[in-house]
N, C-alpha and C positions, 0 to 999 in steps of 0.2 A: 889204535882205534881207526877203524877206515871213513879214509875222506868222504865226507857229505857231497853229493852230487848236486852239479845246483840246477836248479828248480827255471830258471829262467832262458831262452833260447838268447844268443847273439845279434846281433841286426847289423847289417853292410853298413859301413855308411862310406864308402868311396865314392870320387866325385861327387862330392856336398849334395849327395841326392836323396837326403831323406822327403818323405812327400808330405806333405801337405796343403789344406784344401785354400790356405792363403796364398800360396805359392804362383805367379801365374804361370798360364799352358806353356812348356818349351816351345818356340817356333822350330820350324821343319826345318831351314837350312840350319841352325843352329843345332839339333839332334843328328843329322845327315851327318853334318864335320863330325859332330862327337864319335860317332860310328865309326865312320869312314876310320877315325884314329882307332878304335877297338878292335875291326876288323884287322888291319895293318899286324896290332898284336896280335893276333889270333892265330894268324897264319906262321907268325914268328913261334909261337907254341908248339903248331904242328910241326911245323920242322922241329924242334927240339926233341918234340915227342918221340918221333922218327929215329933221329940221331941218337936217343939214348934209350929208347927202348919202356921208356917211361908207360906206367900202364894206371890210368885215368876210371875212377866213376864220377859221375854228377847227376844225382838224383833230385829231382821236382815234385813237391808236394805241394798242398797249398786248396785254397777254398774253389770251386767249383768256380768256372768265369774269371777267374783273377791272372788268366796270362801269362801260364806256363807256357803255352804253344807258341806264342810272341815271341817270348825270350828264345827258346830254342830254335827257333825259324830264324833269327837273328845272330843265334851262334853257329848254325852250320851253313848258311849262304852264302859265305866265300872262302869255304874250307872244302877239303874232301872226304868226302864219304865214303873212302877207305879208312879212314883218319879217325875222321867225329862220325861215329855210330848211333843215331838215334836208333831205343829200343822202347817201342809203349805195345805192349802185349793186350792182348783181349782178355775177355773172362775166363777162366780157368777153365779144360775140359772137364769131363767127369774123371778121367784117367787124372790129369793134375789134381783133380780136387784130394785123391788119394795118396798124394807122395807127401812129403816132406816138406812144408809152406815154402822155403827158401831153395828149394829144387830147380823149381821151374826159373828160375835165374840164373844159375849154375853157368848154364850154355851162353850164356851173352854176355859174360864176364870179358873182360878187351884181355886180348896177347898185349906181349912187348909192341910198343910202337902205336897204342891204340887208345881212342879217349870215350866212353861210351856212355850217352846222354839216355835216363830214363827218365820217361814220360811215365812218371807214376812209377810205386817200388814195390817193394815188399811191407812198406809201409801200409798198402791196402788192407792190411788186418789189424791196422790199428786204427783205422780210419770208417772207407767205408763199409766194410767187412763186422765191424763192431756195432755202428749207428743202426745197419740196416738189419741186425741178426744173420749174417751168411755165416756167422764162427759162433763155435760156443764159450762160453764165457773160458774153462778150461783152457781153450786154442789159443783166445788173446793173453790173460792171462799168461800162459807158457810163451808169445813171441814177446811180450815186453820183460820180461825174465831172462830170453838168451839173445834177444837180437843183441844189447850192447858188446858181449861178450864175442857175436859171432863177427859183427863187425870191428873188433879189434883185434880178429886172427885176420880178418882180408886185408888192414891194412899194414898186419906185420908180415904179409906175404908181398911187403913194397905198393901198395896199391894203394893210389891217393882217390879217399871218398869224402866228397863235397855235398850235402846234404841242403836243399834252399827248400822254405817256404813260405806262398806267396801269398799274404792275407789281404784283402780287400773289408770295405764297410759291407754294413747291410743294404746302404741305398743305391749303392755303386753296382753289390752282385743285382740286384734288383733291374738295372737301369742295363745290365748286359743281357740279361735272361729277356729283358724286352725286347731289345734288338735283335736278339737268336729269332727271336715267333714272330718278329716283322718286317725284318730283312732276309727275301726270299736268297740272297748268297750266302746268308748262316746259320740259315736251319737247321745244315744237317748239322752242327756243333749242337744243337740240343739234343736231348739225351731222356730217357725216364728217371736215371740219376739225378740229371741236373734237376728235375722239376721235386723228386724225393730232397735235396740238399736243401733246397730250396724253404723247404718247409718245415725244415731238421735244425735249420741254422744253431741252435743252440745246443744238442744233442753231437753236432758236430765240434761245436767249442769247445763240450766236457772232454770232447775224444782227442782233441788235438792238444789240453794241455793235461792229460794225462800220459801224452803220448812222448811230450817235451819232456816233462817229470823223470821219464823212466829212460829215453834213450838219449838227451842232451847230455854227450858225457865231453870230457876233455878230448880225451882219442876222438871223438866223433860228433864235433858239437853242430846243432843246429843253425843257420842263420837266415832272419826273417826277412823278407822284402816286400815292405809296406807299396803294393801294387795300384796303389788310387787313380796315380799318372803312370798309364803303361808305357810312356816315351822314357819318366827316371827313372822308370822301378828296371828296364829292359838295361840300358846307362849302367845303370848301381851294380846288377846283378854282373854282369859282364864285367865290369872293370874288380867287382869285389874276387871274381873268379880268376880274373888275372894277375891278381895282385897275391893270391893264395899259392900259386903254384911257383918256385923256382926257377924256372925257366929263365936260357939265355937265348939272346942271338945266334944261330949259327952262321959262316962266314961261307959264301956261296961264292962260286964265280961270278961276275958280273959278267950279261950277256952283253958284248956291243953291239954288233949288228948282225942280222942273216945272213946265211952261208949263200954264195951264189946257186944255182941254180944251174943245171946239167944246160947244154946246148939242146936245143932241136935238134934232132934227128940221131943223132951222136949218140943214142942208147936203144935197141928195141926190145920191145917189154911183150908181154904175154899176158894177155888178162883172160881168166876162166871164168866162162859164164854159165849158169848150168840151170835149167829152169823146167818147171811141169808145164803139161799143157793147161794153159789160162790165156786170157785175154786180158794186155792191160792196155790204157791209154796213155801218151808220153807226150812229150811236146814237141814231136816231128811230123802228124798227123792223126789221121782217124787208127779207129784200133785195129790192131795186130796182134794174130794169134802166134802163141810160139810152142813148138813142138817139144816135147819133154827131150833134151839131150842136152850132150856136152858139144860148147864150141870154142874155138877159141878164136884170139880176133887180135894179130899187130896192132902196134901201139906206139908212137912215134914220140909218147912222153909229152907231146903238149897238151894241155889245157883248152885248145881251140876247136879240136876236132870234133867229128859230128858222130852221137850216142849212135852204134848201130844194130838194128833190131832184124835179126832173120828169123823169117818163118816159116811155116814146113814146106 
């Protein structure tokens, strides 16, 4: 008889961060350290990543307003973006509308050595592709039928996929969507989505645990991040992620100090300047036009010397 799939998603709960409204606000230097310490890992990840060739998804779901962008802004800000790939794609062309729902992800799948963060998934057809009628019933129907299956060939192709969603209350998403329409720096976060989600609240409830239902499996299970305080849910998420992946330390040289520096005059170098006719301004004086050619211009390797502009 085959195992009964269960019904209920997982929830983080690393560094004692589940949220609650009795809870008081973390203070800033106090989430900063916390950081500051996540970051630290973070960067230990990438190396590892690097060194083993490890190949990373982490995909963001979650209620409209509830602070996927936060978190993600938070995991690639002291990484490299050779490394941590964020991928949030727009609305499908009409050419993607015709392929294969799980196509147009294909390409941004990470090589060896790469971790790649989407900003919304393939999940879009179970979500809002369903609430809003974009699919037919057929379509969704057919992706909660083969998504489990197709993500347990990606990750027996060695490919570790992290799955988070970030739920918020109703007074909370409310109290964001006000801010977006009255603070003229986050306007442009509002959306004709957000104001449809808005009004769907419920319609998107049935979608999201039907959605649990069908693809919260073992191989791939779901884990929720109760978003209320975006300082623990950003904490929680972060540390739940690091705590999921195997990762060691790799052993680096340590740098001790910088290499000295060539002598004055002791090298002469050659710099190519090559430029069309324009006019720019520089901080030697008024402006100068410069002829479209090549010139070239000794170079004595110091740092002192004065920019020099000829022209025709």
């Amino acid at each position: 008889m085959a195992k009964k799939q269960k019904t209920q998603p997982r929830k983080t709960q690393n560094l004692q961060a589940e949220q609650s409204a009795a809870k008081p606000k973390l203070k800033r230097m106090e989430y900063e350290a916390q950081m500051a310490m996540l970051h630290t890992e973070l960067v230990k990840l990438q190396l590892w990543v690097k060194r083993t060739g490890a190949k990373i998804i982490v995909l963001f779901e979650g209620r409209d307003a509830a602070g996927k962008g936060g978190v993600i802004k938070r995991i690639t800000e002291r990484v490299s973006p050779r490394v941590f790939r964020v991928v949030a794609l727009p609305a499908p062309s009409e050419r993607e509308r015709s392929q294969v729902h799980f196509q147009r992800y294909f390409e941004h799948f990470p090589a060896g050595g790469e971790i790649v963060i989407l900003d919304r998934s393939w999940y879009n057809r179970a979500g809002v592709e369903r609430v809003m009628g974009f699919c037919t019933d057929e379509e969704y129907d057919r992706f909660l039928k083969v998504c489990p299956a197709w993500e347990k060939d990606i990750i027996n192709a060695d490919v570790t996929l992290m799955k988070y969603w970030f739920e918020v209350s109703k007074d909370e998403q409310t109290r964001r969507f006000l801010e977006r329409i009255n603070d003229p720096r986050k306007t442009w976060k509002l959306s004709d989505m957000d104001l449809e989600s808005h009004s769907r609240w419920y319609d998107h409830s049935r979608a999201r645990d039907a959605m649990f239902a069908a693809t919260d499996t073992e191989e791939s299970p779901w884990h929720v991040v109760k978003a209320g305080d975006k300082r623990r849910a950003r904490l929680n998420c972060i540390a739940h992620l690091l705590g999921s992946i195997p990762y060691e330390a790799i052993d680096r040289a340590k740098v001790i100090s910088l290499p000295d520096r060539n002598r004055r005059g002791t090298r002469s170098q050659t710099i190519r300047i090559t430029s069309s006719r324009k006019s720019i301004k520089g901080d030697l004086g008024p402006l100068v036009s410069l002829s479209a050619r090549e010139t070239r211009v000794p170079c004595t390797g110091s740092s002192e010397g004065r920019l020099l502009l000829l022209g025709s």
